[in-house]
N, C-alpha and C positions, 0 to 999 in steps of 0.2 A: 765510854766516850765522853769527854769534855764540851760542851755545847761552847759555841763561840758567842764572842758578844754580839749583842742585840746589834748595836753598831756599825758591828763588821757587817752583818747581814744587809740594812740598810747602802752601807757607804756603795759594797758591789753593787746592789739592785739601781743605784743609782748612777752606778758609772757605764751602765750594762743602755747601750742602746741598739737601734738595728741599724746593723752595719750598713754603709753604703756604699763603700768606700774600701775594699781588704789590698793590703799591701802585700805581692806577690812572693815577697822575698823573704816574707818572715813567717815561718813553720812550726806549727805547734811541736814540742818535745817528747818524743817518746814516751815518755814516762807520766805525763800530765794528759798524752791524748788515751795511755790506759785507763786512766780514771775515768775519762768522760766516756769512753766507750761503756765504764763499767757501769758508770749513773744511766746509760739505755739497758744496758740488760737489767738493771735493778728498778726498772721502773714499775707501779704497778698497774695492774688492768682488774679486768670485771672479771670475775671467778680464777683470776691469775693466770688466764688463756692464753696471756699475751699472741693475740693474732697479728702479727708482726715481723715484718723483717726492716734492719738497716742497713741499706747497703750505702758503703763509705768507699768514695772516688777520692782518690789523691793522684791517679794520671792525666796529665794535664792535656792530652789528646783530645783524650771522652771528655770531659769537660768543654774542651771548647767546643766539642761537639753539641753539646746540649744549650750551649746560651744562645743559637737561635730556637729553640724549643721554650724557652726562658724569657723570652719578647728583649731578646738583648740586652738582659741586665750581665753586669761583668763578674757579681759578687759569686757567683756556681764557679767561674776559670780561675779569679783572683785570689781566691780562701787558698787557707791551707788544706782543710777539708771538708769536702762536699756531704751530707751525709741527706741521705732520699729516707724518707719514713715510708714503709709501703706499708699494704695491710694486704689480709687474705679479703675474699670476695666471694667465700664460701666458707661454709663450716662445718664439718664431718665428723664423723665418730673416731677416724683416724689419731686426728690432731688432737682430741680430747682426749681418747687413750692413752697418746702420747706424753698427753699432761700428767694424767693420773699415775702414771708410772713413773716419771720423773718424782711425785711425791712419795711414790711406796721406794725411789731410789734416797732419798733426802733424810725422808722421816720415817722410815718402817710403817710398817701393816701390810695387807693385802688388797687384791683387788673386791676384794668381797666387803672388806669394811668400808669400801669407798662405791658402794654399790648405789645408794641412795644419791651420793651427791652426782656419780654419772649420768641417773636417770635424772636428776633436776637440773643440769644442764642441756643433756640432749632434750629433753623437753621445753626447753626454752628457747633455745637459739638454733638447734640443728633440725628437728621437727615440727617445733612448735612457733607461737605466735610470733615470734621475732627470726625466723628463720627466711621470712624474705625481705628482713633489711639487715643482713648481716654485714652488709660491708659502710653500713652508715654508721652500726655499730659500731665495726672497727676503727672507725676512721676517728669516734670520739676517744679512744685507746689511744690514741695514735698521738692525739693533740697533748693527753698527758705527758706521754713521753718526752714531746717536745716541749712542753713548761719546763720538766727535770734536766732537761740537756740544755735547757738555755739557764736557768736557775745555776747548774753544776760549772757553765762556761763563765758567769760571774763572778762565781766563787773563784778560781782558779786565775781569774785573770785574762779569760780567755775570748773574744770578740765571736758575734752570732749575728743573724740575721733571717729570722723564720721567714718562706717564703711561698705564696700562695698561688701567683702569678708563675703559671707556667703550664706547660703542655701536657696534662697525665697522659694523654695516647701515645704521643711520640716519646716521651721517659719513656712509659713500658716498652715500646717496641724497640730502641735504642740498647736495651738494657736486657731484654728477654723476660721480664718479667710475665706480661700476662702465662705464658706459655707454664710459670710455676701457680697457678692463679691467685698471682698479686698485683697489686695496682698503685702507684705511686701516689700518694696521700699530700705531704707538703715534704718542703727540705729546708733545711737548716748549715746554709755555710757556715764554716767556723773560722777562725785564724785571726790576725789583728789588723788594727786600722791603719789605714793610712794616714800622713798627716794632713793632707788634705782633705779629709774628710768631715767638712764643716758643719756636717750634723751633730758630730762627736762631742762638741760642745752646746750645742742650745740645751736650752730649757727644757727637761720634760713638760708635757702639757697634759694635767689631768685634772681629774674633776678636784672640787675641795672634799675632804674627809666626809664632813656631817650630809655631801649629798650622795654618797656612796656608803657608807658604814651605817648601817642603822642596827641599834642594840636596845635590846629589852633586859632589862635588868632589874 
């Protein structure tokens, strides 16, 4: 892989704000919204669990169903696509086995030489001391993902808008989640702006470097 310039990394992160504003009419690309589906399945988590699901709305129905769930913001109907971060709200041996078998499918071995790291999983999050805040857990996985998906929609070109504000009861029940037991976490509309979208220009507002960055060297 060729690293891109410093630059470019910059110039995106800087043209990347939160949308307020998505122009209805214009739809991310086939082939550009592969990528970004592919930067959430490549995102990482804690033991590689990925306790997560993303479900992506692009019928504009459900959608408008959900922005009063949304306190009436319009950017969940207006995006190109809607994309809900859930998480599990449980953690079982199931979904762990699951894991591990996906590795002995990837990377060879057995389930005997991955014997150790099952018990120091399940003993952490499925029986052990973290096992009844597994879904506070999840929820910090969850926020990774959404750095990597808004990070991956700068790159790309592609307008976002993380968002906090909104109804996890009525998403789930909207949506059927709890019933898989998942829970709507935050979402991240995608697509591009509109031109009137007078945010799209100001200023970022952030602190200066030296009160943010400290280094010992």
């Amino acid at each position: 892989m060729t690293p891109i310039p410093p630059s470019q990394l910059i110039e995106a992160l800087e043209w990347r704000y939160a949308t307020q504003v998505f122009d209805p009419t214009k739809k991310i690309p086939a082939e550009t919204w592969a990528a970004l589906e592919a930067s959430l399945i490549l995102t990482p988590s804690s033991y590689g669990l990925q306790p997560w699901k993303f479900v992506v709305i692009t019928e504009s129905e459900l959608r408008e169903r959900l922005v009063p769930f949304t306190y009436r913001q319009r950017q969940v109907a207006d995006s190109s696509h809607l994309v809900i971060m859930c998480v599990k709200k449980t953690m079982d041996e199931a979904h762990v086995d699951r894991f591990l078998q996906r590795i002995i499918e990837l990377r060879g071995g057995t389930a005997d030489s991955l014997a150790k790291m099952r018990k120091g999983i399940l003993g952490d999050i499925v029986t052990g001391g973290r096992s009844n805040m597994v879904t506070e857990w999840a929820v910090r996985q969850a926020y990774i993902a959404l750095g990597q998906f808004m990070a991956s929609c700068a790159m790309l070109g592609v307008d976002s808008c993380p968002m906090e504000g909104f109804m996890p009861d009525k998403y789930d029940e909207e949506l059927g989640l709890a019933a898989d037991g998942y829970t709507a976490t935050v979402l991240c509309p995608a697509g591009y702006r509109s031109e009137s979208d007078r945010y799209a220009t100001l200023p970022k507002v952030r602190f200066a470097a030296e009160h943010i960055i400290h280094r010992h060297e």
